[in-house]
Backbone as CSV, one residue per row, in Angstrom:
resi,resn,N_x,N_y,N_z,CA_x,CA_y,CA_z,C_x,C_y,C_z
1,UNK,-299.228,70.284,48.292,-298.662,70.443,46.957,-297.854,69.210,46.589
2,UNK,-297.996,68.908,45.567,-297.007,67.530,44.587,-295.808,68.258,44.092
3,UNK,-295.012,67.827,45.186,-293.702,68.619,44.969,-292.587,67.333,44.576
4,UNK,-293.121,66.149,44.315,-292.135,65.451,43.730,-292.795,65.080,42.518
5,UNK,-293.534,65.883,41.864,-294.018,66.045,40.448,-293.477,67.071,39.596
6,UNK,-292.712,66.687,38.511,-291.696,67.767,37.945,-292.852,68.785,36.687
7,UNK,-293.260,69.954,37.114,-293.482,70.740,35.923,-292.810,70.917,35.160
8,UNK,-292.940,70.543,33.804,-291.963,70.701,32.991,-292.221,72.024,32.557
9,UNK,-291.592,73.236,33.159,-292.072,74.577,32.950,-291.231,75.391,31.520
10,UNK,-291.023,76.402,30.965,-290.640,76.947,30.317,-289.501,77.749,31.090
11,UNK,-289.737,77.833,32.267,-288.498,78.516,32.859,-287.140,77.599,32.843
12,UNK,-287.886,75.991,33.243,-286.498,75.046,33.298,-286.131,75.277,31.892
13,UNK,-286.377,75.230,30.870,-285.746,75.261,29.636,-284.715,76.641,29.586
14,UNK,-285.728,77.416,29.733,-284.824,79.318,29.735,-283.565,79.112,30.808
15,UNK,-283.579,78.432,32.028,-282.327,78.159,32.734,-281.187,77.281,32.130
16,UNK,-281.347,76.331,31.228,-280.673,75.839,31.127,-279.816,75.998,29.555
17,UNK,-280.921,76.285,28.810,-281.007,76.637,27.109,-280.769,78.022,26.808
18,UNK,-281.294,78.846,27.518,-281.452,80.724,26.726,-280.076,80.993,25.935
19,UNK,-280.451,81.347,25.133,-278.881,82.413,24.613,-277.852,81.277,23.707
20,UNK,-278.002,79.750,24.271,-277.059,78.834,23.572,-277.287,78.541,22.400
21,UNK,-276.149,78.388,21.554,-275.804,77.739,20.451,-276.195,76.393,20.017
22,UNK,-276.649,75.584,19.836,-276.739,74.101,19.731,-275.554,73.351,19.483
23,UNK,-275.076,72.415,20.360,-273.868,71.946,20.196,-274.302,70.002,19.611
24,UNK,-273.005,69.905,19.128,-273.198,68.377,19.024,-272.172,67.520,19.385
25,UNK,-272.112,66.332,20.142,-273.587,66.065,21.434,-273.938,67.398,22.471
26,UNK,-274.954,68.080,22.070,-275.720,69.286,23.099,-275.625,68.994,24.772
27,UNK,-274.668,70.102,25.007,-274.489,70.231,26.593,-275.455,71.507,27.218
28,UNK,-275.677,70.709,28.186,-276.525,72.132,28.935,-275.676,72.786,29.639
29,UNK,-275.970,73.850,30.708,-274.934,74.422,31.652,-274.603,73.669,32.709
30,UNK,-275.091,72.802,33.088,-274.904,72.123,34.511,-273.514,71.584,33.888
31,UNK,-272.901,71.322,32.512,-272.159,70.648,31.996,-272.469,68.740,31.821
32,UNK,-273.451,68.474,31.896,-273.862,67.061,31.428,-274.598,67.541,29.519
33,UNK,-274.228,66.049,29.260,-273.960,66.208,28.021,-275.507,65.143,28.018
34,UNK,-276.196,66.342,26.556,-277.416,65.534,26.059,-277.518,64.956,25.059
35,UNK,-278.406,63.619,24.895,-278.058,62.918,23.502,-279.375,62.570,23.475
36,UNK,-279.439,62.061,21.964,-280.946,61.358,22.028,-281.161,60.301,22.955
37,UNK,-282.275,59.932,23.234,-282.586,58.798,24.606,-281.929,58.957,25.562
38,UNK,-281.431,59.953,25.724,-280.938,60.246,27.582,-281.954,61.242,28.456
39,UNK,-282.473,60.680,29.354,-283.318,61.123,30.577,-283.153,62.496,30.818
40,UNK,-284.191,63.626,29.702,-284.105,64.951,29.777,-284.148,65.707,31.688
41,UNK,-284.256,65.189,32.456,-284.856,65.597,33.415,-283.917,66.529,34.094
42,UNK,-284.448,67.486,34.837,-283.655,68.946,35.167,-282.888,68.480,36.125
43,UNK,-281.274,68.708,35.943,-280.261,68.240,37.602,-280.208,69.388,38.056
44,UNK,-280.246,69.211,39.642,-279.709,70.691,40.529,-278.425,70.334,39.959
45,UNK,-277.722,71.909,40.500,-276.371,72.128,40.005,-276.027,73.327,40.701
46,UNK,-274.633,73.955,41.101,-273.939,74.489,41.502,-273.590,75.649,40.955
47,UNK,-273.715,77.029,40.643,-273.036,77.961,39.654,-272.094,78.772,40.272
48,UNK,-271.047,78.388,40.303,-269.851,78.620,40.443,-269.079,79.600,39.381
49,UNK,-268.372,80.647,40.775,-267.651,81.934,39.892,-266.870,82.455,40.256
50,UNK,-265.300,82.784,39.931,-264.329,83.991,40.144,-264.632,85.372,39.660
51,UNK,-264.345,86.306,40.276,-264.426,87.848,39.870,-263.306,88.202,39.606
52,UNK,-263.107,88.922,38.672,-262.170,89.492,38.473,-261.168,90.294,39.630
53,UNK,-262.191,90.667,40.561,-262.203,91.525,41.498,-262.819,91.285,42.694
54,UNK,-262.774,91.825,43.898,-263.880,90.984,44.562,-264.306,92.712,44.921
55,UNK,-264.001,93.642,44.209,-264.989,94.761,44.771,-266.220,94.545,44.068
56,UNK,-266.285,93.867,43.298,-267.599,93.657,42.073,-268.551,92.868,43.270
57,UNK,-268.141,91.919,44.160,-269.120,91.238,44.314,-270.532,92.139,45.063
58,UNK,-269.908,93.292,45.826,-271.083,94.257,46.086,-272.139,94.590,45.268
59,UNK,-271.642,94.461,43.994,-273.121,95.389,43.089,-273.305,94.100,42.095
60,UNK,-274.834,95.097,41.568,-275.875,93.745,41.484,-275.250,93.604,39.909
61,UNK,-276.040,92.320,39.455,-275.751,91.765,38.263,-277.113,91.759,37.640
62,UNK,-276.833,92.294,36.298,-278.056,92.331,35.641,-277.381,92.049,34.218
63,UNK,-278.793,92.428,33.554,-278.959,92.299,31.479,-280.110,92.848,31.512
64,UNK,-280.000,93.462,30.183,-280.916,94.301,29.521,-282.064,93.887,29.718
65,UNK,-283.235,94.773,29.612,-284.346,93.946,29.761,-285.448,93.471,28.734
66,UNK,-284.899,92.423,27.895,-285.171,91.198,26.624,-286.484,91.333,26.588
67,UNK,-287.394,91.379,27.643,-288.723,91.339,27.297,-289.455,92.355,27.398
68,UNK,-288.682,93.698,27.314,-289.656,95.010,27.883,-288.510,95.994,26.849
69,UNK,-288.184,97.133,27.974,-287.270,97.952,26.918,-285.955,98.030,26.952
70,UNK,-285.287,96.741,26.591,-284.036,96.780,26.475,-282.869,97.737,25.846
71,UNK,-283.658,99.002,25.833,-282.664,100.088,25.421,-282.876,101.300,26.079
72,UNK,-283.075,100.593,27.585,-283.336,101.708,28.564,-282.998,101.054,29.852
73,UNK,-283.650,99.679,29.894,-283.775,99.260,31.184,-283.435,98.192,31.282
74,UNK,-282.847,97.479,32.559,-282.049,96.149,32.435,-282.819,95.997,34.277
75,UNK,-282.513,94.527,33.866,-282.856,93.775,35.411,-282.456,92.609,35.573
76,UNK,-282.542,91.763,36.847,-281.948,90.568,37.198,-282.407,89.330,35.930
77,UNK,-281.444,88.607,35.806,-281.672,87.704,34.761,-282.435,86.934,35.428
78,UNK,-283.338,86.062,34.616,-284.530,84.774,34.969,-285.663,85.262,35.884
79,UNK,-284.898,84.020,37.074,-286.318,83.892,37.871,-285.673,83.568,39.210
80,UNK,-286.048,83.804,40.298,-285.708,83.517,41.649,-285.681,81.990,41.595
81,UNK,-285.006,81.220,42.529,-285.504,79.980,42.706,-286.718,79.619,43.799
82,UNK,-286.610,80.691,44.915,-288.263,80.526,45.635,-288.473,81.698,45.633
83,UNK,-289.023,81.891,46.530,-289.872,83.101,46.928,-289.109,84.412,47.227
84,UNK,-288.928,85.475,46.643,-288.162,86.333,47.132,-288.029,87.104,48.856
85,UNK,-288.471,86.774,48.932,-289.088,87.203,50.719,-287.469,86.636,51.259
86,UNK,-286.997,85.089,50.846,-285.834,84.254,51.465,-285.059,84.766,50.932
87,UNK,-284.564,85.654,49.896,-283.321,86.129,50.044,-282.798,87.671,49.364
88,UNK,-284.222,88.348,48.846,-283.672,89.776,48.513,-283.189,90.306,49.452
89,UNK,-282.478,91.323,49.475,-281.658,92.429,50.699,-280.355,91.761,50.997
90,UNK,-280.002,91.078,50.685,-278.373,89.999,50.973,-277.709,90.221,49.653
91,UNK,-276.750,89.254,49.857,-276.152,89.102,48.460,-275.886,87.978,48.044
92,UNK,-276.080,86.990,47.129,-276.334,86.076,46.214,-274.979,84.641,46.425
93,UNK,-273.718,85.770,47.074,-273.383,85.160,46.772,-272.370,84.024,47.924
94,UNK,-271.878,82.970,47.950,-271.621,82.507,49.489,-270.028,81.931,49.260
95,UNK,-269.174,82.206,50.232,-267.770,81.984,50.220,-267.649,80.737,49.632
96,UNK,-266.494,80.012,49.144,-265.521,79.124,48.599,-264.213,79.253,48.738
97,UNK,-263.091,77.600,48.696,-261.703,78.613,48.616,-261.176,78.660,47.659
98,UNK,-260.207,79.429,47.407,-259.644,79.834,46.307,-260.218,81.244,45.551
99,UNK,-260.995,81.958,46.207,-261.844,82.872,45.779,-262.539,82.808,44.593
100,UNK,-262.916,81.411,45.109,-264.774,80.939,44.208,-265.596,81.241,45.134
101,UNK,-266.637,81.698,44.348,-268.006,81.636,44.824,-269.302,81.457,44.414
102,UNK,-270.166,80.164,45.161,-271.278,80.226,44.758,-272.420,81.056,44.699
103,UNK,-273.023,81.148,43.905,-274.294,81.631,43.789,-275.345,80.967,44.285
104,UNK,-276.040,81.191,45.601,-277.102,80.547,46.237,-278.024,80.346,45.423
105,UNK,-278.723,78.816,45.458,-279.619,78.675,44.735,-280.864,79.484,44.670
106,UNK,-281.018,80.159,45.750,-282.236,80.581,45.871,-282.657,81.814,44.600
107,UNK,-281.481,82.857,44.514,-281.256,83.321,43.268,-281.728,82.997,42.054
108,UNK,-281.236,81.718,42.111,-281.650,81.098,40.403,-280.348,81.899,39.550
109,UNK,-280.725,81.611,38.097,-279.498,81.226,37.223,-279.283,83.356,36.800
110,UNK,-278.952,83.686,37.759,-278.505,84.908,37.064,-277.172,85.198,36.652
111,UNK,-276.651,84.137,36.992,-275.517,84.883,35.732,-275.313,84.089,34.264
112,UNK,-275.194,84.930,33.209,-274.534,84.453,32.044,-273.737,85.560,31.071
113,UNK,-272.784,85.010,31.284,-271.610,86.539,30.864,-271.871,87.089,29.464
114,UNK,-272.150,86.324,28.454,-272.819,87.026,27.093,-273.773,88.218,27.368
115,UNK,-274.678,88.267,28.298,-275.201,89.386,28.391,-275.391,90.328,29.969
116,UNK,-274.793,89.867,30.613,-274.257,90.051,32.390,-273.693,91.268,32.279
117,UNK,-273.876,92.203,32.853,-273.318,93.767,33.203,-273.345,93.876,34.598
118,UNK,-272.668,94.883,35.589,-273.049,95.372,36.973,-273.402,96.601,36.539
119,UNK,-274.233,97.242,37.501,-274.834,98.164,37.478,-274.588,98.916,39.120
120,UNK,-274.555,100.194,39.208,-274.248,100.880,40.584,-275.217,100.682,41.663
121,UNK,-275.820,99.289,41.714,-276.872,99.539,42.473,-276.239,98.061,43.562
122,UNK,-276.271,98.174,45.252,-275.870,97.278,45.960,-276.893,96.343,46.043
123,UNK,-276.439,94.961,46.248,-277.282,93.778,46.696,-278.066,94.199,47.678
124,UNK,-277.654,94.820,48.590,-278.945,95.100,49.600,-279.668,96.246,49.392
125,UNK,-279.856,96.797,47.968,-280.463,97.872,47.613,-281.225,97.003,46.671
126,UNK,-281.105,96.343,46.291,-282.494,95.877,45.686,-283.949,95.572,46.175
127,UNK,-284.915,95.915,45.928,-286.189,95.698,46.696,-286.765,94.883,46.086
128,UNK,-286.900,93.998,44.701,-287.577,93.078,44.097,-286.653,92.170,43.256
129,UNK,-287.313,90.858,43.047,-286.358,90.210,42.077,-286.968,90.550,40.873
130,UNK,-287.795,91.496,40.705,-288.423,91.369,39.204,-288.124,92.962,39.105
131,UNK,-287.258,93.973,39.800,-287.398,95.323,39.728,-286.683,95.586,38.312
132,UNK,-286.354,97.177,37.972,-285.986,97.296,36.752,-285.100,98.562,36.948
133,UNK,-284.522,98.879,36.271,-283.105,99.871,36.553,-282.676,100.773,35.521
134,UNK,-282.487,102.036,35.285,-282.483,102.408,33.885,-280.763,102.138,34.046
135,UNK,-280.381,102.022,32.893,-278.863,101.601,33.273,-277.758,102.607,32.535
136,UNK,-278.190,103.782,31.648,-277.517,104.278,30.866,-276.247,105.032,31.657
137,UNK,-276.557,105.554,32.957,-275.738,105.732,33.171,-275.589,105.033,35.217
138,UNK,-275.664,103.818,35.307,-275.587,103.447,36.070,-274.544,102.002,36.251
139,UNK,-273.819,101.881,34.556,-273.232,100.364,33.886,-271.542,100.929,34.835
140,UNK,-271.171,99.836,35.477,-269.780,99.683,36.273,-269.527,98.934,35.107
141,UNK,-269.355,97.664,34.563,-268.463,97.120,33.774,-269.585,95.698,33.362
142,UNK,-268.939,95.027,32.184,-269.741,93.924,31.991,-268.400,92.437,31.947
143,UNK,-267.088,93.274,32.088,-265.698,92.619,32.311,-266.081,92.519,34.032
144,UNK,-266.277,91.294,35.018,-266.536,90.942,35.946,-266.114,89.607,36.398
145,UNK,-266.099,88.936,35.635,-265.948,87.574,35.607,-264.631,86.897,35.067
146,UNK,-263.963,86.028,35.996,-262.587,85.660,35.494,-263.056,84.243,35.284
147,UNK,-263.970,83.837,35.821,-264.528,82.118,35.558,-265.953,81.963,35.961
148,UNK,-266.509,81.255,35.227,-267.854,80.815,35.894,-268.619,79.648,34.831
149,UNK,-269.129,78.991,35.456,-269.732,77.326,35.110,-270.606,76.790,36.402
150,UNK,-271.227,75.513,35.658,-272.186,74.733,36.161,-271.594,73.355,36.854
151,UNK,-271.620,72.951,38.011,-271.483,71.499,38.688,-272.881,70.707,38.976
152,UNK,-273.412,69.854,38.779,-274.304,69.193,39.006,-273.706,68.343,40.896
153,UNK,-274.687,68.146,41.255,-274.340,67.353,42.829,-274.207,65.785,42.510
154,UNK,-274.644,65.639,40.963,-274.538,63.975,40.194,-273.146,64.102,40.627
155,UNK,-272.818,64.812,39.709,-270.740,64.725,39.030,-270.508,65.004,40.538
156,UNK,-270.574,65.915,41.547,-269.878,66.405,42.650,-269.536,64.594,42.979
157,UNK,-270.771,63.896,43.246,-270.791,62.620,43.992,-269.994,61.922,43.227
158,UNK,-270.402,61.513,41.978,-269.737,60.559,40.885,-268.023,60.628,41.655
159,UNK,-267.567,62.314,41.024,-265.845,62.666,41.393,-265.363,61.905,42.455
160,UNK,-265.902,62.081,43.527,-265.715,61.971,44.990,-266.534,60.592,45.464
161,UNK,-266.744,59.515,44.786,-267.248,58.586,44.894,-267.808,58.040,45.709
162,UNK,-268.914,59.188,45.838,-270.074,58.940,47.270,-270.980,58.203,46.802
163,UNK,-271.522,57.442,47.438,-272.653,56.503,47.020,-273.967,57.613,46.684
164,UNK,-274.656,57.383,45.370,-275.564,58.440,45.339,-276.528,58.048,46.178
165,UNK,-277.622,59.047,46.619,-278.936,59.082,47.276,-279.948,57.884,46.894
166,UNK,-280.331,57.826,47.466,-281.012,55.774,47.833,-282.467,56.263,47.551
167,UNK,-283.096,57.524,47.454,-284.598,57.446,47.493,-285.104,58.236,45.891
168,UNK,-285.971,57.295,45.470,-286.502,57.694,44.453,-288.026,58.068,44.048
169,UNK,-288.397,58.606,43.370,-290.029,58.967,43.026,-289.904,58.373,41.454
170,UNK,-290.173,56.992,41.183,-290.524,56.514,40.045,-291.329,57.320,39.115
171,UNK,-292.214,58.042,39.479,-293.154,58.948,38.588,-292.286,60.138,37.750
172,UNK,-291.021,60.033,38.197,-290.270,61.489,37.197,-288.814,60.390,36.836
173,UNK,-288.661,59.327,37.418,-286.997,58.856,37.163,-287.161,57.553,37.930
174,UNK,-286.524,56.825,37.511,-286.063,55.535,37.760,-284.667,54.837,37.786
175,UNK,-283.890,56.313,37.021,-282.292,56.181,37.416,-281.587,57.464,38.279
176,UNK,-282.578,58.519,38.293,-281.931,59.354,39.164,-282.310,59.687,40.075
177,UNK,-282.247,59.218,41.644,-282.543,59.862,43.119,-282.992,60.858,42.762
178,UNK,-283.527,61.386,43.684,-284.685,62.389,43.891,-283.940,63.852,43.988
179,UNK,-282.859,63.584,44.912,-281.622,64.462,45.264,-281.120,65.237,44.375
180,UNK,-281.151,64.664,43.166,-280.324,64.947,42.392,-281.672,66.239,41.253
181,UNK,-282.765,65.877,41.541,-282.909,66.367,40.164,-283.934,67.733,40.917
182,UNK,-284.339,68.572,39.894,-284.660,70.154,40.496,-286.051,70.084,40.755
183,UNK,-286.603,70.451,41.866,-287.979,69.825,42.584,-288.709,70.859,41.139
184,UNK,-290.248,70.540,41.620,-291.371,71.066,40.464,-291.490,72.325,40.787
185,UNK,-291.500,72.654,41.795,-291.585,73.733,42.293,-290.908,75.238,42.655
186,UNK,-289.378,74.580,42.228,-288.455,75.912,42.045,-289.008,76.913,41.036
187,UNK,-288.349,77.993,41.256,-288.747,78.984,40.104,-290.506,79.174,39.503
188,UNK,-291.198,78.451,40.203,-292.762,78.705,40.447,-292.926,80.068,41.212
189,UNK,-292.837,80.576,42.095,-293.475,81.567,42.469,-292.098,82.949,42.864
190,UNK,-292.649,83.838,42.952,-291.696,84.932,42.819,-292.119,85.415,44.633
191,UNK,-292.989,85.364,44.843,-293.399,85.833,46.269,-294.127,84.926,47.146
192,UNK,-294.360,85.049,48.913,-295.149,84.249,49.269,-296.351,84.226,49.016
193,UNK,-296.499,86.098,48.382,-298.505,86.315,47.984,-298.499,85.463,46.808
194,UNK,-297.723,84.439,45.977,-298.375,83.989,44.868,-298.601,82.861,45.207
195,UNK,-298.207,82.263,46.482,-298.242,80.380,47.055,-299.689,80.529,47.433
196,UNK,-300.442,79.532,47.068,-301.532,79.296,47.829,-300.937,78.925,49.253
197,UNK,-302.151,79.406,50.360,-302.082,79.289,51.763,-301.596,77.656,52.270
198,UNK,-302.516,76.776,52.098,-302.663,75.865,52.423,-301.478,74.739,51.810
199,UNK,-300.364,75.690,50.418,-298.884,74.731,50.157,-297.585,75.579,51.013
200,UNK,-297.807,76.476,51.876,-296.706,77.230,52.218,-296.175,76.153,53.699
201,UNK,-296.686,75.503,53.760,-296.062,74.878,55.094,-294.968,73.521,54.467
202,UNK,-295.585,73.344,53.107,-294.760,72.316,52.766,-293.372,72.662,51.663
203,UNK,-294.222,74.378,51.252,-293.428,75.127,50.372,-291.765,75.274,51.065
204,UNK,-292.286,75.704,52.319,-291.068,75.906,53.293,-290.035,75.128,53.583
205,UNK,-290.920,73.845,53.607,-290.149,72.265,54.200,-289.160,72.114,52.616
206,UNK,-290.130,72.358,51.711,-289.095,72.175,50.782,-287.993,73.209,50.354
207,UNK,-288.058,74.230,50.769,-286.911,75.371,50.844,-286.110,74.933,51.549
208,UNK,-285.939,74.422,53.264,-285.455,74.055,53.830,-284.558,72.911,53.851
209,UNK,-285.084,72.098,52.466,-284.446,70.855,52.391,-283.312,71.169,51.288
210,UNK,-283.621,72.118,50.183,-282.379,72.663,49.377,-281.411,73.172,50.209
211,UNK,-282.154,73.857,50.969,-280.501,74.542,51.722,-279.539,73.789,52.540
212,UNK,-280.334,72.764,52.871,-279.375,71.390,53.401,-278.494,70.994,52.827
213,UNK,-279.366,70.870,51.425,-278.546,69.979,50.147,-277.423,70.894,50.169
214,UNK,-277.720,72.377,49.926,-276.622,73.096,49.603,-275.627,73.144,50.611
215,UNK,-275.798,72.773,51.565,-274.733,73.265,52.532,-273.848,72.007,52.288
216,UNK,-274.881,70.933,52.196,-273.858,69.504,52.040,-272.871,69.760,50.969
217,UNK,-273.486,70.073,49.893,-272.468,70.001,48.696,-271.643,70.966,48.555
218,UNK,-271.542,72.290,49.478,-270.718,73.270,49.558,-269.542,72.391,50.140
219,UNK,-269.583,71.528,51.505,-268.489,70.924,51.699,-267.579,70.144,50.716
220,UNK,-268.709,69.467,49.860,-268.099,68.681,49.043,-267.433,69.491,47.620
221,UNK,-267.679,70.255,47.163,-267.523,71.391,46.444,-266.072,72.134,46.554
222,UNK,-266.136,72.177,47.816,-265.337,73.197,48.282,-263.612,71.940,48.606
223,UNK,-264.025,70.426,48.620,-262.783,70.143,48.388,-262.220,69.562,46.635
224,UNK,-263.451,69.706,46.144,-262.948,69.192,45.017,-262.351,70.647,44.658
225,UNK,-262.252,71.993,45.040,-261.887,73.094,44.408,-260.424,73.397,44.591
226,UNK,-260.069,72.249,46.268,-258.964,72.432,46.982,-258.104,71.596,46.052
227,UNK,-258.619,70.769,45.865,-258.012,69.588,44.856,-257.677,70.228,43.343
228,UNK,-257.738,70.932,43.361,-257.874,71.904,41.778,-258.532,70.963,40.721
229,UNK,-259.611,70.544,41.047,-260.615,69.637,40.150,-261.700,69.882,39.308
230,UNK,-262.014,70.775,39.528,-263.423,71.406,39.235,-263.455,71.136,37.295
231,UNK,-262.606,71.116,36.981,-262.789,71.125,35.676,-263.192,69.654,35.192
232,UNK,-262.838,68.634,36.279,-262.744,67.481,36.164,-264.160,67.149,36.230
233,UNK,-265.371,68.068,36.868,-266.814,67.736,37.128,-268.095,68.653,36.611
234,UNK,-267.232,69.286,36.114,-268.267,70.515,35.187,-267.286,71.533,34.060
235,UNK,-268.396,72.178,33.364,-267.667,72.992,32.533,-267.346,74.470,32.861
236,UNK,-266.265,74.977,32.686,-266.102,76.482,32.884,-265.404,77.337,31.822
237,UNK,-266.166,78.588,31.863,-265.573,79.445,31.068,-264.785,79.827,31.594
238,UNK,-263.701,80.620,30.729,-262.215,81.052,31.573,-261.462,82.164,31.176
239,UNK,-261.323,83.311,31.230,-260.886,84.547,30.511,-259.201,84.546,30.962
């Protein structure tokens, strides 16, 4: 598989665009700011969140369900980032200090508080990322969230003035390392039955290499949070 070939899919847009307003100069969520002639290309990024509570972090997070019957049934927002096999039955979400926490990429972009509810159902009670929930009387609260925003691993580095990543694929960028930007292949498949046979060995290698990334930038993450900085490298909402 050409996994350093960026599909420009409709999902990267729905992750980054759904639900927003058009701003001017137009920011996405990662918090980088878009202008005309600036290099549309998708950055990984960080989604970072306080709870109001931390009994919330047990139960799942959902929204109505926009494309079916949203006046009955609600389910996980978007799209997994791989294959659900790597991380349904857990929970989404991975320590920080200060009682932040990230949302593993593997998830993908499920939270956005405009339409974000919990529902009585536990993270390890979910059996699909695409399942569906009647919610009428299953809604805990849609008040959950005391903060939450986007960090890109650009800004993490920029802040903390690490030399960025040295390797590039000219065919998608010529100013941004490879590191930095969201492989073609995220948010492509929902299961391993949808990978063809013969890309799952490299499908893997490339799962394996996000979670690196992530662990790296959790360190780095986790001192810009100590530093009370975070505002300094992305945007956050704040109740």
């Amino acid at each position: 598989m050409k996994f350093k070939n960026i599909f420009w899919l409709v999902i990267i847009s729905f992750v980054f665009f759904s639900c927003e307003q058009p701003q001017t100069p137009q920011e996405d969520h990662s918090g980088e700011t878009i202008n005309p002639g600036i290099d549309p290309t998708p950055l990984l990024y960080m989604k970072i969140v306080k709870l109001i509570s931390s009994e919330y972090l047990n139960f799942t997070v959902v929204e109505k369900d926009y494309r079916g019957d949203y006046e009955h049934l609600c389910n996980i927002r978007s799209r997994g980032g791989c294959v659900q096999e790597l991380y349904i039955g857990g929970s989404p979400y991975i320590m920080l200090p200060n009682n932040y926490y990230l949302v593993d990429w593997k998830w993908g972009d499920i939270i956005y508080e405009p339409t974000n509810f919990l529902i009585n159902i536990p993270w390890e009670d979910v059996e699909s990322r695409q399942q569906k929930w009647e919610y009428a009387t299953q809604i805990i609260t849609s008040n959950f969230l005391q903060e939450w925003g986007n960090v890109t691993y650009k800004n993490i580095d920029k802040y903390l003035h690490i030399t960025p990543p040295t390797e590039f694929d000219y065919s998608i960028s010529n100013t941004i390392p490879i590191d930095y930007i969201v492989p073609g292949w995220m948010y492509m498949y929902n299961s391993f039955d949808d990978v063809p046979s013969p890309e799952i060995p490299y499908y893997n290698k490339g799962v394996k290499h996000m979670d690196s990334l992530q662990n790296v930038y959790i360190e780095r993450i986790s001192q810009i949070i100590e530093e009370d900085a975070l505002d300094e490298v992305g945007y956050f909402y704040k109740h």
